[in-house]
C-alpha positions in Angstrom: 3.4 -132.1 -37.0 3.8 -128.4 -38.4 3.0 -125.5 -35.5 4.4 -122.5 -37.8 1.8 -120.0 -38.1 0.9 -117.8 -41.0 2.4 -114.3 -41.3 0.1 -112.4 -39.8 0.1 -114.4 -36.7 3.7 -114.4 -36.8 3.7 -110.4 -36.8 1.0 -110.8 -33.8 3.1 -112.7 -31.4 6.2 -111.0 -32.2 3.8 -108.1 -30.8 3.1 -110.0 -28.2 6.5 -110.7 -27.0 7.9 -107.1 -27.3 4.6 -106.5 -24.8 5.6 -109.2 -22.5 9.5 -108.5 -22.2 8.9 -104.4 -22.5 5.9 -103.5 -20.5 5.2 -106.6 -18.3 8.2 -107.9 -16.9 9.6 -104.7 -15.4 6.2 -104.3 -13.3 6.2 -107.9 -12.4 8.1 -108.1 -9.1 6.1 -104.7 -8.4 2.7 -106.3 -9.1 3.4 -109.3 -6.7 4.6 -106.7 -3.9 1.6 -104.9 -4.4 -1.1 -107.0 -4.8 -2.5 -103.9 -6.8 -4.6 -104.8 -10.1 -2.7 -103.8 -13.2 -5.5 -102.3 -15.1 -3.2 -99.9 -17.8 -1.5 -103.0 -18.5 -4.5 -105.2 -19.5 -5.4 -101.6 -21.1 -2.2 -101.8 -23.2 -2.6 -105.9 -23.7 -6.0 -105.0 -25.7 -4.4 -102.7 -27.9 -2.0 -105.4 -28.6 -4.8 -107.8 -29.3 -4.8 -109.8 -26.3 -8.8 -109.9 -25.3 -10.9 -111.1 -27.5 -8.1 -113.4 -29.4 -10.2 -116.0 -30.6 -13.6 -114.0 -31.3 -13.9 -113.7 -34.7 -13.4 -110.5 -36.3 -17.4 -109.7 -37.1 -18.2 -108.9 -33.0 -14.6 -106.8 -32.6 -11.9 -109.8 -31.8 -8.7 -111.3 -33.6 -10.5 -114.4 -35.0 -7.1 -116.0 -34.0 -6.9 -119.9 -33.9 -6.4 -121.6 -30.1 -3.0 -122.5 -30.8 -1.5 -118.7 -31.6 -4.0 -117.7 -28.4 -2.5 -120.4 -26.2 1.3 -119.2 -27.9 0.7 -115.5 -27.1 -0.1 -116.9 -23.1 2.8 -118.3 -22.7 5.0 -115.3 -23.7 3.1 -113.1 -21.7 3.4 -115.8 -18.6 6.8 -115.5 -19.0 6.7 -112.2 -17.6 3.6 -112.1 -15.4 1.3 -115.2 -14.5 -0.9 -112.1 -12.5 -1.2 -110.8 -15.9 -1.4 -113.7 -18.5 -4.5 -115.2 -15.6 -6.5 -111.9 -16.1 -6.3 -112.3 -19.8 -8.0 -116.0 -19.8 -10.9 -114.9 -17.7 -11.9 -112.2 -19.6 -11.1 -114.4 -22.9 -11.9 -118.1 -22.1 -14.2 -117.9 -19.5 -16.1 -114.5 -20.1 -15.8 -113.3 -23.7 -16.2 -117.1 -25.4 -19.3 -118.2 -23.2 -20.7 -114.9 -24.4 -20.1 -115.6 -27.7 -21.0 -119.6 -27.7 -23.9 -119.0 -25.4 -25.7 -115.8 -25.3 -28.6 -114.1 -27.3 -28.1 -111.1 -30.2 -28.9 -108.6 -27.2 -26.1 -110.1 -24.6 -23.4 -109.9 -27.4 -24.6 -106.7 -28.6 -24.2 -105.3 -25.2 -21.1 -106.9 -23.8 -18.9 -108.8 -26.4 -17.4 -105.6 -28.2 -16.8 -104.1 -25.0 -14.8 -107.1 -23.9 -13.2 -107.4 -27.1 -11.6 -103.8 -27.1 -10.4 -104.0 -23.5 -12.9 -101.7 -22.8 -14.7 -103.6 -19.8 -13.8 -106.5 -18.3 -15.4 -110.0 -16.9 -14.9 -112.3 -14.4 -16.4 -115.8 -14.0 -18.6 -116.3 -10.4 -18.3 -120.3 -10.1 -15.9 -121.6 -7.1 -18.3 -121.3 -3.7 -16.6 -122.1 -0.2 -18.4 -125.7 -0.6 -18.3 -126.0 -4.7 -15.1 -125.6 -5.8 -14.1 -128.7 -7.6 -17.7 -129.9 -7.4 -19.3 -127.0 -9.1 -22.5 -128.6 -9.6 -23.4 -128.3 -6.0 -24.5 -124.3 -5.9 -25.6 -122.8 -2.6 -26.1 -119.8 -4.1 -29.8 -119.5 -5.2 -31.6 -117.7 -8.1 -35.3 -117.5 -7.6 -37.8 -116.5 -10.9 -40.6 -114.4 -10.0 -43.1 -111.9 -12.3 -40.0 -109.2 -12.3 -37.5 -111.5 -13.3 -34.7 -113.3 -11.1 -33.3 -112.9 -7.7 -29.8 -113.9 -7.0 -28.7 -114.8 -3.3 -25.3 -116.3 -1.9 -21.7 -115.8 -1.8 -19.1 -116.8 -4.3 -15.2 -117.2 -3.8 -12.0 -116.1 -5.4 -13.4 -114.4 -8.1 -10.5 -113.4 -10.3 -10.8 -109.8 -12.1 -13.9 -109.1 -9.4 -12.0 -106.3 -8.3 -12.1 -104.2 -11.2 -14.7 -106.1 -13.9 -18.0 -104.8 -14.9 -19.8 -107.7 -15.4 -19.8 -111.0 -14.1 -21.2 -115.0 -15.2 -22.6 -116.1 -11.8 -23.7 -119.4 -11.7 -26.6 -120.4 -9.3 -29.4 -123.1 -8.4 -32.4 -122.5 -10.3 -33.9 -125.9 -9.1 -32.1 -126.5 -5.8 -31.3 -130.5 -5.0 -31.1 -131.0 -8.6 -27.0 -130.7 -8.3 -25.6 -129.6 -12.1 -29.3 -130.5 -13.8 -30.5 -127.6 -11.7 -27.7 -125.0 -12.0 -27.8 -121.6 -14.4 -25.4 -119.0 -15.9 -26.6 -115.1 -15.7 -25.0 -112.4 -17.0 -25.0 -109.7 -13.9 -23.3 -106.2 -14.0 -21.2 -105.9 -11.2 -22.7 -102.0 -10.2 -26.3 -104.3 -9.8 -27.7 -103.1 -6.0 -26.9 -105.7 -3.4 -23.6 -107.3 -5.1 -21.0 -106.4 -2.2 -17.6 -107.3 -3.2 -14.8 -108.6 -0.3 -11.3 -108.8 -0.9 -10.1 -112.8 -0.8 -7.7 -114.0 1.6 -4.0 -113.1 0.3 -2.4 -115.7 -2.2 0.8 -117.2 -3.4 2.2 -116.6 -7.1 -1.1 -114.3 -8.4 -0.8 -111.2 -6.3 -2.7 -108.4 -8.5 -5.4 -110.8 -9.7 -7.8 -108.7 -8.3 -10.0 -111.3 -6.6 -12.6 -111.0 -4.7 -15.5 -112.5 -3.2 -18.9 -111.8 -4.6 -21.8 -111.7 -2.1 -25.3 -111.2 -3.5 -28.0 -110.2 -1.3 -31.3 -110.4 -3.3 -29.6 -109.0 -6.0 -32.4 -108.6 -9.7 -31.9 -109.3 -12.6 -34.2 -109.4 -15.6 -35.0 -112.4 -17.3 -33.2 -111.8 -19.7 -29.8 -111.8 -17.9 -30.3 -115.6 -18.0 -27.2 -117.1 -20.6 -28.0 -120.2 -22.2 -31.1 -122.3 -21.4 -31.9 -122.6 -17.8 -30.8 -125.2 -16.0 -27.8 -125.6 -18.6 -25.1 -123.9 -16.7 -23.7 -126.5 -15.5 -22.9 -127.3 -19.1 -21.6 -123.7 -19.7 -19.1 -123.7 -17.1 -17.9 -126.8 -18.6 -17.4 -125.8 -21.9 -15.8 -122.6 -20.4 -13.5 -124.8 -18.5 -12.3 -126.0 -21.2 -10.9 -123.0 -23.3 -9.4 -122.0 -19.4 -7.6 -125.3 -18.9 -6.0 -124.7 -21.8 -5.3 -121.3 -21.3 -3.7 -122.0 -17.5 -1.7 -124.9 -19.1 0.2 -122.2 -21.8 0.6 -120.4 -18.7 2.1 -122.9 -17.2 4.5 -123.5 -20.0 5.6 -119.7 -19.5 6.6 -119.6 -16.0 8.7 -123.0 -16.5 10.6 -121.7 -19.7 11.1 -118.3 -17.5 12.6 -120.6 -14.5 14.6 -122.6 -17.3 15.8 -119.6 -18.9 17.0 -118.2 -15.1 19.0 -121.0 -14.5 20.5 -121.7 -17.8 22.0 -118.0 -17.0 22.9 -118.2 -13.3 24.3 -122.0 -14.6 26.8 -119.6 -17.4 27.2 -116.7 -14.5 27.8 -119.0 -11.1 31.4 -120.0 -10.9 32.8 -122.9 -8.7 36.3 -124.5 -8.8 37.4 -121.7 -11.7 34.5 -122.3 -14.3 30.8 -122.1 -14.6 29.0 -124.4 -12.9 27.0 -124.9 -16.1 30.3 -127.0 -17.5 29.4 -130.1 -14.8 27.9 -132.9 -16.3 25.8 -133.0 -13.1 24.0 -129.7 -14.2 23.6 -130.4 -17.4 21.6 -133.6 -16.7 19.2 -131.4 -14.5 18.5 -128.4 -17.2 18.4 -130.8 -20.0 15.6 -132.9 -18.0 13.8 -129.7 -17.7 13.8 -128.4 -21.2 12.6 -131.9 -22.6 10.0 -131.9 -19.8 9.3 -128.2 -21.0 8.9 -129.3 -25.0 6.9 -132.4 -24.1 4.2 -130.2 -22.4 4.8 -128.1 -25.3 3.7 -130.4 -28.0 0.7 -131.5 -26.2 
């Protein structure tokens, strides 16, 4: 099977990995102390292309296939998995469902914007009792003459910190479990959206998460993405773009801890020689690259 890509792609993640090795990694180890969001970087990642990689080029993105997009992860993962996770939100989970999902007036208002870097998104699922079972919203949305009003609290919202708008998915027919769930678009600066920092985590420090609580916070109508009662369905679809996304970031932090002990195996010395010369060692970094390409291919 062939992976080369054309030229032009070629010249974008070679871009791509001067950004990851030249601006990233040396914050890395600060972003992690820190916990602080790295918003110049992402500022710099969109003028390198990395949001809106796979919208096409008519609404402002790269029009870049999955596999360059999932490529250009994994090389910046390499140097931050902080930064490379802020970069699928706003792309597979924000900027895509836009695009799949939303009417001319949502993608006039928000998907150039995310495109350019210029605002970002963050996706409002996970709820302390629907994480993995995302069809089961607490969190209510309630039509009336004025439009919709948005009540509960949603957890580890990555990119909450800093984004300006948000996919919150609530019930729309509560007891109906996904059947009854929808997707809105809400701005973040919408009265009676509080946001409170998460608990501290491992390995994503700088993520900027946060919890969203909505107290009878309005929307119009037409804030509503997709049908109603489809959101279920949307998160789905988003998932999917995001699972791939998480998996190329995967790749990158193993072939960064593959790459550190190939060169502590050359550097570390035992009995007079590197300890990379035992057969022993060998077997173990060999395991892990074939474990690395296997991943790789699928």
């Amino acid at each position: 099977m062939d992976f080369s890509f054309d030229p032009a792609h070629d010249a974008f993640l070679a871009d791509v990995q001067h950004f990851a090795t030249d601006v990233v990694a040396p914050r890395a180890a600060e972003i992690d102390a820190t916990g602080v969001f790295p918003r110049d970087l992402i500022t710099q990642a969109a003028a390198v292309g990395l949001t809106g990689v796979t919208l096409p080029t008519g609404v402002g993105g790269g029009g870049r296939p999955y596999a360059t997009y999932a490529t250009a992860l994994e090389s910046v993962s390499a140097a931050s998995a902080t930064v490379a996770v802020i970069l699928s939100v706003t792309n597979s989970l924000v900027a895509e469902p836009v695009f799949e999902f939303g009417t001319a007036a949502q993608k006039d208002l928000w998907l150039g914007r995310l495109a350019s870097g210029a605002v970002l998104g963050a996706f409002a699922l996970s709820e302390a009792q629907a994480g993995s079972d995302a069809g089961n919203q607490q969190t209510t949305a309630r039509l009336d003459d004025r439009g919709y009003v948005i009540s509960g609290r949603k957890v580890w919202v990555a990119n909450a910190e800093v984004a300006e708008v948000a996919i919150v998915f609530a019930a729309t027919q509560p007891g109906a479990s996904g059947r009854g769930v929808s997707a809105f678009l809400v701005p973040l600066s919408s009265p009676g959206i509080t946001r409170v920092p998460s608990p501290d985590s491992l390995g994503v420090r700088g993520l900027g998460c946060m919890d969203l609580v909505c107290d009878d916070v309005r929307v119009d109508a037409d804030a509503l993405l997709g049908d109603s009662g489809k959101g279920f369905r949307i998160a789905m679809r988003a998932l999917e773009g995001g699972r791939v996304a998480i998996a190329a970031q995967a790749l990158g932090v193993g072939q960064a801890a593959l790459d550190e002990a190939v060169d502590y195996a050359k550097r570390r010395e035992a009995f007079g020689q590197p300890i990379g010369n035992f057969q022993a060692i060998q077997f173990q970094l060999a395991d892990l690259a074939t474990d690395l390409e296997a991943a790789r291919m699928l």
